[in-house]
DRENBA-57709 format. One record per atom (N, C-alpha, C, O, CB): x, y, z; residue in three letters. Coordinates in steps of 0.05 Angstrom, whole numbers. Glycine has a CB too. Example, Ala and Ser with C-alpha at 12.3 -4.5 7.8 and 13.67 -1.06 7.14 Angstrom:
       xx       yy       zz   res
      264     -114      156   ALA
      246      -90      156   ALA
      264      -66      156   ALA
      285      -66      169   ALA
      226      -89      181   ALA
      257      -45      142   SER
      273      -21      143   SER
      258        1      157   SER
      268       23      161   SER
      282      -12      114   SER
//
This chain:
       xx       yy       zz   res
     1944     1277     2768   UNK
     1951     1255     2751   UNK
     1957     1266     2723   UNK
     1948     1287     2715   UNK
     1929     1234     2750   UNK
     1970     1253     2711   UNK
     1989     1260     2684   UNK
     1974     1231     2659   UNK
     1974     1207     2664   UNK
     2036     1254     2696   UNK
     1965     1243     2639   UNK
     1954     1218     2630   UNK
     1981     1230     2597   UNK
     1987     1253     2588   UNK
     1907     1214     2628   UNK
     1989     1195     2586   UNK
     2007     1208     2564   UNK
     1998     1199     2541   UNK
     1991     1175     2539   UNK
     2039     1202     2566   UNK
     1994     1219     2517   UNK
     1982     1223     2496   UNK
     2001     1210     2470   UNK
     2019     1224     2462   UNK
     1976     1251     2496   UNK
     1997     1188     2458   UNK
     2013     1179     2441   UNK
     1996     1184     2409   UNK
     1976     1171     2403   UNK
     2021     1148     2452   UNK
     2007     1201     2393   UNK
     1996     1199     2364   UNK
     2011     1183     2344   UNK
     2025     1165     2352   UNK
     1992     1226     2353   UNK
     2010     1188     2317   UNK
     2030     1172     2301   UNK
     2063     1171     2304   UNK
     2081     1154     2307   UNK
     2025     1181     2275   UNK
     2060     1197     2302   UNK
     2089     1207     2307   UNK
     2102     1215     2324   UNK
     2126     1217     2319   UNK
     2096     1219     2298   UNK
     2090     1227     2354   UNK
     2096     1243     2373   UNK
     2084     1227     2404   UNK
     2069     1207     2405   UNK
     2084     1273     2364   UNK
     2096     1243     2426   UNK
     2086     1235     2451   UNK
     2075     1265     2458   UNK
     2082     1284     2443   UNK
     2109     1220     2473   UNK
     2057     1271     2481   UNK
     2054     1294     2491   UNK
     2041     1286     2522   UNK
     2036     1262     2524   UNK
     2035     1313     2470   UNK
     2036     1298     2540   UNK
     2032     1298     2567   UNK
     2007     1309     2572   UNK
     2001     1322     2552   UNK
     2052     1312     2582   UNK
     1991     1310     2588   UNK
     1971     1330     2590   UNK
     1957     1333     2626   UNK
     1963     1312     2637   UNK
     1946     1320     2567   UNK
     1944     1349     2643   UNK
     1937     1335     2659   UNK
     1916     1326     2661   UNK
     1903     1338     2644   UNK
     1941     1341     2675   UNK
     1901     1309     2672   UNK
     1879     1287     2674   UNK
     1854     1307     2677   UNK
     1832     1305     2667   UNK
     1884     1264     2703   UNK
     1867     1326     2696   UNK
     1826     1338     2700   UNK
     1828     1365     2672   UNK
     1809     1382     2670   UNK
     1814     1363     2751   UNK
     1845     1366     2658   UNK
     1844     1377     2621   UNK
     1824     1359     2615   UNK
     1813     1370     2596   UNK
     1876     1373     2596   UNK
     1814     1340     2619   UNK
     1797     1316     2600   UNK
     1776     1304     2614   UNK
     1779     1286     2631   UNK
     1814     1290     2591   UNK
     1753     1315     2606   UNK
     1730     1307     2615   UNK
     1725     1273     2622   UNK
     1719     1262     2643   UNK
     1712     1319     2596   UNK
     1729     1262     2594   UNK
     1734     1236     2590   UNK
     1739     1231     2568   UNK
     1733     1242     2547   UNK
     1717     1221     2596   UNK
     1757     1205     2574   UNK
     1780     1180     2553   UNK
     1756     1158     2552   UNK
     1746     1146     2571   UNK
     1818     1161     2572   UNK
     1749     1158     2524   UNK
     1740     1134     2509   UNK
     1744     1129     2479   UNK
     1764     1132     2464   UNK
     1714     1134     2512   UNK
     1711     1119     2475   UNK
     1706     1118     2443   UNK
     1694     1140     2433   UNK
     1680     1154     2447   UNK
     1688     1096     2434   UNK
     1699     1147     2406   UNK
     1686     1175     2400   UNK
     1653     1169     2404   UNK
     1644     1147     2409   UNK
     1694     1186     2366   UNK
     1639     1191     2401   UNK
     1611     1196     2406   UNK
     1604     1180     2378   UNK
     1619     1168     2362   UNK
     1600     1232     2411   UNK
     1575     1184     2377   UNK
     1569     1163     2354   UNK
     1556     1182     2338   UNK
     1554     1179     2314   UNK
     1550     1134     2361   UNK
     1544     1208     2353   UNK
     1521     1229     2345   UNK
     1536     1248     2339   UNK
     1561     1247     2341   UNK
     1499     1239     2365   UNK
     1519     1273     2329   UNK
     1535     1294     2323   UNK
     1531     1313     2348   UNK
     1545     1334     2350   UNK
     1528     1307     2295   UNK
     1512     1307     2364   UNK
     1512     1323     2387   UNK
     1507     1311     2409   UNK
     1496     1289     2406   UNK
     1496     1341     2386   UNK
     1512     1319     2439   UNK
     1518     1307     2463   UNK
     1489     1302     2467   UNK
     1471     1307     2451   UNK
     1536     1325     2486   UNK
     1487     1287     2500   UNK
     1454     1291     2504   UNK
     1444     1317     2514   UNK
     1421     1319     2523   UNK
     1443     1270     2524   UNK
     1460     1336     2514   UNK
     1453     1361     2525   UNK
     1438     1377     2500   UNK
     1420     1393     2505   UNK
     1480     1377     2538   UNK
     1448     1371     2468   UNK
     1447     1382     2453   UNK
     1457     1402     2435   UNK
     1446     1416     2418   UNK
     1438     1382     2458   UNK
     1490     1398     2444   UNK
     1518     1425     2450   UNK
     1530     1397     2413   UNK
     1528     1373     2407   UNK
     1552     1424     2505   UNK
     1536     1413     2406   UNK
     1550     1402     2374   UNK
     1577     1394     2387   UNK
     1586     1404     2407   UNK
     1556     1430     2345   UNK
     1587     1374     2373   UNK
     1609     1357     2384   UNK
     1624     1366     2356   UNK
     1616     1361     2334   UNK
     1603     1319     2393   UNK
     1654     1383     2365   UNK
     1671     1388     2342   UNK
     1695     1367     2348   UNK
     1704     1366     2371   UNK
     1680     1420     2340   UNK
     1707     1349     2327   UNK
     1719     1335     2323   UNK
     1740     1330     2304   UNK
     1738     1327     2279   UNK
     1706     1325     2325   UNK
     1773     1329     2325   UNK
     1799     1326     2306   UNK
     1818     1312     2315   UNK
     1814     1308     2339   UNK
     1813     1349     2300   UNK
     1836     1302     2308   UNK
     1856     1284     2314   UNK
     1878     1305     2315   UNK
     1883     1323     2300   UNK
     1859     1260     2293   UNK
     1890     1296     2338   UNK
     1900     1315     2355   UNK
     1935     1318     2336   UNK
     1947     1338     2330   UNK
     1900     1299     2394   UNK
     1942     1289     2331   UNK
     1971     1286     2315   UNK
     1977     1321     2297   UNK
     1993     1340     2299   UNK
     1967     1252     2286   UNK
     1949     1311     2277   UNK
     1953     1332     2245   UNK
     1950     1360     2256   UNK
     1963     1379     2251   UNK
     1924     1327     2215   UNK
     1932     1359     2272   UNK
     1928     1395     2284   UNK
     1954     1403     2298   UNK
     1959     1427     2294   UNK
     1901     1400     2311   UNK
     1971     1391     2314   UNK
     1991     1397     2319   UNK
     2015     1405     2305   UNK
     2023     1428     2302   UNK
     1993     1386     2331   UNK
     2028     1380     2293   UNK
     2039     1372     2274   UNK
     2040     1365     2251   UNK
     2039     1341     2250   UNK
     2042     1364     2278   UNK
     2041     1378     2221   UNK
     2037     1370     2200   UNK
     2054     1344     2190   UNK
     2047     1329     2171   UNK
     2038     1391     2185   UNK
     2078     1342     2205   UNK
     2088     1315     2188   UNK
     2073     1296     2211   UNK
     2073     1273     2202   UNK
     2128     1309     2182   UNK
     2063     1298     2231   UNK
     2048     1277     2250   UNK
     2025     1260     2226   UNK
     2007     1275     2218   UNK
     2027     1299     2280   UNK
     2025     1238     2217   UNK
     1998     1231     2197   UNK
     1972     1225     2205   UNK
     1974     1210     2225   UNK
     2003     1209     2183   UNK
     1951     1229     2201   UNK
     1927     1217     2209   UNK
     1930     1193     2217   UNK
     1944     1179     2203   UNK
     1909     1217     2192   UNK
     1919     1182     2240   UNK
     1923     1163     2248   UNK
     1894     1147     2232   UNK
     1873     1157     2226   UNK
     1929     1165     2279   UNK
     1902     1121     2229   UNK
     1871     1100     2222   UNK
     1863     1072     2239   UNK
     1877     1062     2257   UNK
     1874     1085     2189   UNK
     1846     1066     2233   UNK
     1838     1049     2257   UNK
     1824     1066     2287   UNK
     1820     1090     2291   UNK
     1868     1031     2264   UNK
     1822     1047     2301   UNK
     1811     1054     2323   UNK
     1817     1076     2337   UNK
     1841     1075     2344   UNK
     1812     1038     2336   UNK
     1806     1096     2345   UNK
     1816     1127     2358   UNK
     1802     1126     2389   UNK
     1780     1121     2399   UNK
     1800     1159     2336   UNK
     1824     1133     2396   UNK
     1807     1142     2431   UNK
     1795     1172     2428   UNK
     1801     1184     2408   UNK
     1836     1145     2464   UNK
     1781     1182     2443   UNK
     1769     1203     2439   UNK
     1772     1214     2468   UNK
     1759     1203     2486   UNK
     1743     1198     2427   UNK
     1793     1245     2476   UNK
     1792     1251     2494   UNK
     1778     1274     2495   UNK
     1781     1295     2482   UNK
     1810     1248     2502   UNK
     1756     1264     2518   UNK
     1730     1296     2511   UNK
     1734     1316     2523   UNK
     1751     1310     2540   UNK
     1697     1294     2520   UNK
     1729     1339     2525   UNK
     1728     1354     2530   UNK
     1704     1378     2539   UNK
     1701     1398     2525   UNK
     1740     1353     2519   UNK
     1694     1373     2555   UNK
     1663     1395     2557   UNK
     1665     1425     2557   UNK
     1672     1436     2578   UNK
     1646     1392     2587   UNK
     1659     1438     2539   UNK
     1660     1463     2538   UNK
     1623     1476     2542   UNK
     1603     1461     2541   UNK
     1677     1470     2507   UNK
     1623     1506     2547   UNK
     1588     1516     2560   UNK
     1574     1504     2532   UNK
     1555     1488     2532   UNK
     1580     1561     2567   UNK
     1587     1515     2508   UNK
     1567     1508     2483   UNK
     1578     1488     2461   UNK
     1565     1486     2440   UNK
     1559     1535     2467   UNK
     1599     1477     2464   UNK
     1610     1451     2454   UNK
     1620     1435     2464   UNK
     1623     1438     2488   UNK
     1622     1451     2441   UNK
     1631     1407     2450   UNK
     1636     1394     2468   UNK
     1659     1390     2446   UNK
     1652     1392     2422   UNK
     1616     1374     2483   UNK
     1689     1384     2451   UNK
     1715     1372     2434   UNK
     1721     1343     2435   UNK
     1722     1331     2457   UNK
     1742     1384     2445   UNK
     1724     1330     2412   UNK
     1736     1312     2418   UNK
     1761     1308     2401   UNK
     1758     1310     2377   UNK
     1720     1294     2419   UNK
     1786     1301     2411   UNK
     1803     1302     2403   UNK
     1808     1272     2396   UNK
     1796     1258     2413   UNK
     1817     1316     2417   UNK
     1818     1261     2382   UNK
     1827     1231     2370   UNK
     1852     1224     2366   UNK
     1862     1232     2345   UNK
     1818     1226     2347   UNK
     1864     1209     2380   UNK
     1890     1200     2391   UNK
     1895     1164     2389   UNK
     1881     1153     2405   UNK
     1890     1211     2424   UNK
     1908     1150     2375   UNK
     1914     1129     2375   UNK
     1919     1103     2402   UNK
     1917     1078     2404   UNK
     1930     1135     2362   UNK
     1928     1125     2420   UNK
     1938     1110     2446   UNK
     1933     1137     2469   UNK
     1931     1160     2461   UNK
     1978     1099     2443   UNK
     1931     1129     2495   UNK
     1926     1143     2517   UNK
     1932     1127     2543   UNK
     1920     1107     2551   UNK
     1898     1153     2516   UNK
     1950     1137     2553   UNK
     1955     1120     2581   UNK
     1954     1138     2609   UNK
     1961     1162     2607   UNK
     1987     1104     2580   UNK
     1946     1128     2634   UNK
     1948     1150     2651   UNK
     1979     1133     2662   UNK
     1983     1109     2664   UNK
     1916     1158     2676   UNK
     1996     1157     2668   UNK
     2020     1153     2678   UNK
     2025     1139     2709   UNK
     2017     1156     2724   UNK
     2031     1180     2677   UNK
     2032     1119     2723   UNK
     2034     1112     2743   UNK
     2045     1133     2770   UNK
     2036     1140     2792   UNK
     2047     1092     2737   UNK
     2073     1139     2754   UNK
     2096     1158     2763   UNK
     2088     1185     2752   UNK
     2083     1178     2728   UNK
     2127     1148     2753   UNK
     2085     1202     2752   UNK
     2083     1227     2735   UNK
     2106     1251     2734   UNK
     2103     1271     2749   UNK
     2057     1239     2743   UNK
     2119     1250     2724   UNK
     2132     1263     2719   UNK
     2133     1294     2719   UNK
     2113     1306     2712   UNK
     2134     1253     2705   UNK
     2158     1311     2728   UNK
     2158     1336     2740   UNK
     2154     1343     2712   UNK
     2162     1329     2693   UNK
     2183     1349     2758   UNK
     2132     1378     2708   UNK
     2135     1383     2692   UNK
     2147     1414     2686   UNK
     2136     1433     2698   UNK
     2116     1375     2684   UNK
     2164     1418     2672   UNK
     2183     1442     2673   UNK
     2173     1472     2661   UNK
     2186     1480     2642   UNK
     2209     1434     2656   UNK
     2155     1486     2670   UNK
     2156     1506     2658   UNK
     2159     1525     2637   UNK
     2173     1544     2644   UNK
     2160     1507     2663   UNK
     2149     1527     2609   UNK
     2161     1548     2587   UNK
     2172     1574     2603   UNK
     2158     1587     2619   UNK
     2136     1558     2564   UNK
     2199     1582     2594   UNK
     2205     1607     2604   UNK
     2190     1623     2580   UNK
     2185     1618     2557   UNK
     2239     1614     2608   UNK
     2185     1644     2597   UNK
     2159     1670     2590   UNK
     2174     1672     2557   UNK
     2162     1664     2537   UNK
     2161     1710     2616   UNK
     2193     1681     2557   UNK
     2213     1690     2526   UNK
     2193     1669     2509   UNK
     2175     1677     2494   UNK
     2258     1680     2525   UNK
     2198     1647     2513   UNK
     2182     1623     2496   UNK
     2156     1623     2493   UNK
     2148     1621     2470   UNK
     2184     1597     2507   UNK
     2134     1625     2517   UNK
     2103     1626     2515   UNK
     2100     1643     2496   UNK
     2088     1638     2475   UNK
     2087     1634     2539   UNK
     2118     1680     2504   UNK
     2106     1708     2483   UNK
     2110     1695     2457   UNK
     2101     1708     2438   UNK
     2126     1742     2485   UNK
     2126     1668     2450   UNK
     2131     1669     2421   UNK
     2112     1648     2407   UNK
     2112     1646     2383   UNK
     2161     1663     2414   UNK
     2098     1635     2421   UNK
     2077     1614     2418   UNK
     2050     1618     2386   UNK
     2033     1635     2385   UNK
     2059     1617     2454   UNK
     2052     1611     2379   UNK
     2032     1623     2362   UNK
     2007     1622     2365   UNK
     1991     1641     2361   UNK
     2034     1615     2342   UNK
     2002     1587     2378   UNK
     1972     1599     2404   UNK
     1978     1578     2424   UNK
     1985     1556     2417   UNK
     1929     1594     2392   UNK
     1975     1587     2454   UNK
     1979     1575     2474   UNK
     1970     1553     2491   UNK
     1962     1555     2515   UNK
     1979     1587     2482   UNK
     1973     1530     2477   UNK
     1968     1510     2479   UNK
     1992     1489     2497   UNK
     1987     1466     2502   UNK
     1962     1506     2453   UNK
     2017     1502     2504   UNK
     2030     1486     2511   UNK
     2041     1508     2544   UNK
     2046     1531     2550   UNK
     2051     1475     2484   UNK
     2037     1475     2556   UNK
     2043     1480     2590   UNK
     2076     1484     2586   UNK
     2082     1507     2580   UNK
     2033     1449     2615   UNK
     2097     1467     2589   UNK
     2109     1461     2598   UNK
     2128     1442     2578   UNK
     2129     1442     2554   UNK
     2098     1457     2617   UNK
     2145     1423     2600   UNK
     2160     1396     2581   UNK
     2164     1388     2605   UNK
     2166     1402     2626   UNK
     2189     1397     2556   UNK
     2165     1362     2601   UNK
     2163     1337     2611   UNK
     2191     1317     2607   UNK
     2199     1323     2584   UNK
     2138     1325     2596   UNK
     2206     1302     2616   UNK
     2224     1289     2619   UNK
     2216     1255     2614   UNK
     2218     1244     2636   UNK
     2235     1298     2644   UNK
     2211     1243     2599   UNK
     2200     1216     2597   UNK
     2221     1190     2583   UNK
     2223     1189     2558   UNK
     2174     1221     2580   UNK
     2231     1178     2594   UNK
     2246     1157     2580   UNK
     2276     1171     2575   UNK
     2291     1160     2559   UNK
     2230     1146     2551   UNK
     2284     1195     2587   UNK
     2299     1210     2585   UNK
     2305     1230     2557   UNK
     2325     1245     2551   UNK
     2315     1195     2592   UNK
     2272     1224     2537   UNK
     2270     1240     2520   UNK
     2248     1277     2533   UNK
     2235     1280     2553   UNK
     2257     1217     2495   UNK
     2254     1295     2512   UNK
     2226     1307     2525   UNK
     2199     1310     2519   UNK
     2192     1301     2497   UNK
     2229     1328     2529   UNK
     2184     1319     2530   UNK
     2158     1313     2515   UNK
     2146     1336     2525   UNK
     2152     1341     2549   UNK
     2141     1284     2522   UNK
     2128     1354     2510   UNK
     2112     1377     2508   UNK
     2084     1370     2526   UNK
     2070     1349     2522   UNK
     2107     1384     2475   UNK
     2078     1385     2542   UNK
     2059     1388     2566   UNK
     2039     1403     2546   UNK
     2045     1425     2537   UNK
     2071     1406     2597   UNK
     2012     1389     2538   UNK
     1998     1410     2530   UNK
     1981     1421     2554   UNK
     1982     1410     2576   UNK
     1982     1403     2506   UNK
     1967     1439     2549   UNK
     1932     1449     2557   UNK
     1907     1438     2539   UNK
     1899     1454     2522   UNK
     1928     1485     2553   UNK
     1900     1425     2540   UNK
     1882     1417     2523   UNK
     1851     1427     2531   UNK
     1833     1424     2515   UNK
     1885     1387     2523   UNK
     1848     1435     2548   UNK
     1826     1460     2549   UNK
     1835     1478     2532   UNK
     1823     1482     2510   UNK
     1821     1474     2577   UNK
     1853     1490     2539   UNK
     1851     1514     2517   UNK
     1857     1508     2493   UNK
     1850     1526     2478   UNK
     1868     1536     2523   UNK
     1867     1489     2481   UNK
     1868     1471     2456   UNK
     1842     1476     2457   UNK
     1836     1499     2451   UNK
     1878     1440     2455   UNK
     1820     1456     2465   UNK
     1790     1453     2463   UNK
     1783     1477     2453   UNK
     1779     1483     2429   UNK
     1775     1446     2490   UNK
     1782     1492     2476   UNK
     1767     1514     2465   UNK
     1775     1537     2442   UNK
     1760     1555     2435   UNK
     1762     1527     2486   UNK
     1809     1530     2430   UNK
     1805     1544     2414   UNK
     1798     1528     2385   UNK
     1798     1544     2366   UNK
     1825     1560     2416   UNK
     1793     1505     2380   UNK
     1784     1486     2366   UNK
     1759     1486     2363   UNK
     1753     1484     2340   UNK
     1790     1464     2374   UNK
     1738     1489     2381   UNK
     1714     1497     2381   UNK
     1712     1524     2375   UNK
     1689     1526     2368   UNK
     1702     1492     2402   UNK
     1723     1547     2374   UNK
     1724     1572     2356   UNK
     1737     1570     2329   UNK
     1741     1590     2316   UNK
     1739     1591     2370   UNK
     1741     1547     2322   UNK
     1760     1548     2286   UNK
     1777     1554     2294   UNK
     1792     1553     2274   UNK
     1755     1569     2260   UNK
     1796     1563     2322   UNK
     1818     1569     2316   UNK
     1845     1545     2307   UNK
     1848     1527     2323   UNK
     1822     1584     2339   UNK
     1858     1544     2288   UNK
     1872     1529     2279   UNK
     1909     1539     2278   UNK
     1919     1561     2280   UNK
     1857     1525     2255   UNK
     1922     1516     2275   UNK
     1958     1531     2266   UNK
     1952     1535     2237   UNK
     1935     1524     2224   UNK
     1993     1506     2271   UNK
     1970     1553     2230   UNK
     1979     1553     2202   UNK
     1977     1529     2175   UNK
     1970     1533     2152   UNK
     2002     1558     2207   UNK
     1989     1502     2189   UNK
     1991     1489     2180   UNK
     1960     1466     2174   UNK
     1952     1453     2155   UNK
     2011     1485     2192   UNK
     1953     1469     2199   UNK
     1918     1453     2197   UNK
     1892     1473     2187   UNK
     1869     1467     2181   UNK
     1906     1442     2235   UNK
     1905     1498     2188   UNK
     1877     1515     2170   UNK
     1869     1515     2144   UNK
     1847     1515     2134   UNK
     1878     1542     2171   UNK
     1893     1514     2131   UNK
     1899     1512     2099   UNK
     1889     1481     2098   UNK
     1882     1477     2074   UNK
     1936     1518     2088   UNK
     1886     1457     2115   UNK
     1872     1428     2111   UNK
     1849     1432     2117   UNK
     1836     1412     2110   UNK
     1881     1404     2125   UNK
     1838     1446     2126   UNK
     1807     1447     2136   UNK
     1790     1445     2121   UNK
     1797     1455     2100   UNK
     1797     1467     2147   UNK
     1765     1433     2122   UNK
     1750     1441     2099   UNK
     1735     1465     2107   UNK
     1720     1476     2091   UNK
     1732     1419     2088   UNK
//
């Protein structure tokens, strides 16, 4: 299953078992396991002209061995139809700056970027950041 990720400005794809679980964000700073819950909105980390979204955020979790991610997204739908998803040719992945993206997607006859959001997760739970969201960090 294909669930599709809508932020302020952008669409993205992901697949369903990438995401532990779609809800409300946690309320604590740590799970009941006791693993620290690191937390970002998925739009600005991607995209710098993407804006913070406000109001209500879904929170798609993510379980990692010693954290847990939650990413914050305005809208989340699981796809009925799911759509083929096309492959980065290799030339493209080697040029990636970090590998976060599967594929593209064909939707409404626009395209839309296939992430990994595990490996998003986990490099989010290491500080790893783009260029653009490190210099915002606190």
């Amino acid at each position: 299953m294909i669930l599709l990720i809508e932020t302020v400005a952008r669409r993205y794809v992901c697949r369903q078992n990438d995401v532990d679980t779609v809800g409300l964000p946690a309320a604590t700073e740590r799970d009941a396991r006791g693993r620290a819950i690191v937390r970002c909105q998925l739009g600005p980390l991607l995209d710098p002209a993407d804006p913070p979204a406000a109001g209500r955020l879904h929170a798609l979790t993510i379980t990692l061995r010693r954290r847990v991610v939650e990413l914050g997204v305005p809208r989340v739908d699981l796809l009925a139809e799911p759509p083929p998803i096309v492959p980065l040719a290799p030339f493209l992945l080697a040029r990636l700056q970090l590998p976060w993206v599967n594929g593209v997607a064909l939707l409404d006859g626009q395209p839309v970027i296939a992430l990994d959001l595990r490996r998003l997760a986990a490099d989010v739970a290491l500080g790893l950041r783009l260029a653009h969201a490190a210099k915002d960090a606190p």
